[in-house]
N, C-alpha and C positions, 0 to 999 in steps of 0.2 A: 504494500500500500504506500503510495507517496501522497505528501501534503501538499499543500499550495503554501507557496513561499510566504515566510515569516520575516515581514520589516517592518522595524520603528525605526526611529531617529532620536539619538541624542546629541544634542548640542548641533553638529554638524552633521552628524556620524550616521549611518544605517546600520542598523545589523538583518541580514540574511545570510541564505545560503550560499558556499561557493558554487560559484559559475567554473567550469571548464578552462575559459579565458585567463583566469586567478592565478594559473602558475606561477609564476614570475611573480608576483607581490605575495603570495603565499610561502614561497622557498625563503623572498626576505626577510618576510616576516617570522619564519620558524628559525633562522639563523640568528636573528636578534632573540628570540623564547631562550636560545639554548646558550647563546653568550650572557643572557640575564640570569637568567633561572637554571644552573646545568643538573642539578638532583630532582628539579621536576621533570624531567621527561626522558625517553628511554633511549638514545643515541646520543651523542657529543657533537659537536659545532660541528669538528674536523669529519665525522661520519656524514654529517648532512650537507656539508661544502662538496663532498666527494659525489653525493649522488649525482647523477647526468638529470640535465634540465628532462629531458623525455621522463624520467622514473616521476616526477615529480608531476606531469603534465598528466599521467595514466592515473597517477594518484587521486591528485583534484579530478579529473575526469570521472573515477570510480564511487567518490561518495560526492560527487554534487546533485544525487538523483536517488531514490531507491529507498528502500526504511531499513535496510541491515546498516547503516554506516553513514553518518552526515558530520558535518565541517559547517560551521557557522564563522562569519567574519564581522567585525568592525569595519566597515571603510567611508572613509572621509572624503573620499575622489581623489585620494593619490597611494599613500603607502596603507598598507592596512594596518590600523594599531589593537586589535584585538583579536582573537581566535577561541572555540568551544569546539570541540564534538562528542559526540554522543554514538554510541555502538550497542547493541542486542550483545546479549551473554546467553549462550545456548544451556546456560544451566538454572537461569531464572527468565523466560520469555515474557512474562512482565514488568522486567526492568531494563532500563539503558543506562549504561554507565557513560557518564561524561567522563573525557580524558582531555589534555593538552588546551586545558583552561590559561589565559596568556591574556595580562592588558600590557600594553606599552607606558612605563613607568610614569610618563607625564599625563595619564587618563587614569590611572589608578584614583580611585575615591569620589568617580565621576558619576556612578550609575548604573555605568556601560556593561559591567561583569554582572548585573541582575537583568540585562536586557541580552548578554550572550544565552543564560542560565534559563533565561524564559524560551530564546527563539529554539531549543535543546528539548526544553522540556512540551514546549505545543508539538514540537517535530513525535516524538515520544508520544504523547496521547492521540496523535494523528495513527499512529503507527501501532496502538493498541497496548501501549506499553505504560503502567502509568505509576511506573515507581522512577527516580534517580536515585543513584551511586556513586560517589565519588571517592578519590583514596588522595590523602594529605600524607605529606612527612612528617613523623610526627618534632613536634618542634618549632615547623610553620605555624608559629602564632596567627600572624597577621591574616593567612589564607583562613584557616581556622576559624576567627574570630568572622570574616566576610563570608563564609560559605554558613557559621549558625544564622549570619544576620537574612543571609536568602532564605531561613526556613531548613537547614540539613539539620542531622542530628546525628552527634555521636554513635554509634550502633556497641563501642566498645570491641568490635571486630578491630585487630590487629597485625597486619600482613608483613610479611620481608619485602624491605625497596629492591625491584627486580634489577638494580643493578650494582646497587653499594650496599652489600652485606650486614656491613655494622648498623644501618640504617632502618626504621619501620614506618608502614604507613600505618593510619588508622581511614576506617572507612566511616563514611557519612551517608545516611540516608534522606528521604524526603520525597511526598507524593510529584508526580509531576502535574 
């Protein structure tokens, strides 16, 4: 099942879904994610510089459509300064776990990250899905403290960071 596309505006900003076109501002955008934030997300800068623009073009291509897998963006009409998506987990089919949640540090405390959170979660109940999931470091206050004020809740579930050992997420829930 697909939705009809989800956009507000703040400030300047839209958020919907990625378009196909997105490459190119998406790859910058996820290279700034990973030079800002490198224990949020699961590859390194120098992994995602290396991908070939094509890998990147089939990517956006592949969840700009479809209800298994969707990419929300911020965009302003030039760089994109925010990013959400949202994924089915084949062991809870009425949940979507948001992943690769990202504002661009001069948008942080704008709004914009309960306007990625929403355009995630209408995608989700479009999609028959009507729980959200998320996993924090634990530590990440700040994420933490933004993601109770959207409405998540602690679950007390507590995971290995799938890539720094020493590290744990905790997982957060909330209807969508």
């Amino acid at each position: 099942m697909t939705s009809a596309p989800t956009i507000t505006a703040t400030r300047t900003t839209t958020v919907r879904r990625i378009h196909p076109e997105d490459a190119a501002r998406m790859r910058a955008l996820r290279l700034e994610m990973l030079a800002d934030a490198p224990l949020a997300f699961l590859e390194t800068v120098a992994e995602a510089a290396a991908r070939p623009h094509a890998d990147y073009a089939a990517r956006i291509a592949a969840v700009s459509h479809g209800a298994a897998t969707a990419q929300f963006v911020a965009d302003p009409g030039g760089r994109f300064v925010g990013h959400a998506g949202g994924t089915v987990t084949p062991e809870e089919p009425g949940l979507t776990v948001i992943y690769a949640v990202y504002l661009t540090p001069a948008w942080r405390g704008s709004g914009l990250l309960a306007e990625l959170v929403d355009a995630v979660a209408a995608w989700s109940r479009a999609c028959g899905r009507p729980e959200l999931m998320l996993e924090v470091v634990v530590g990440n206050d700040r994420a933490y403290r933004a993601y109770q004020r959207l409405g998540f809740v602690d679950t007390g579930v507590r995971v290995p960071h799938p890539k720094v050992p020493t590290l744990r997420e905790l997982q957060m829930r909330r209807p969508a």
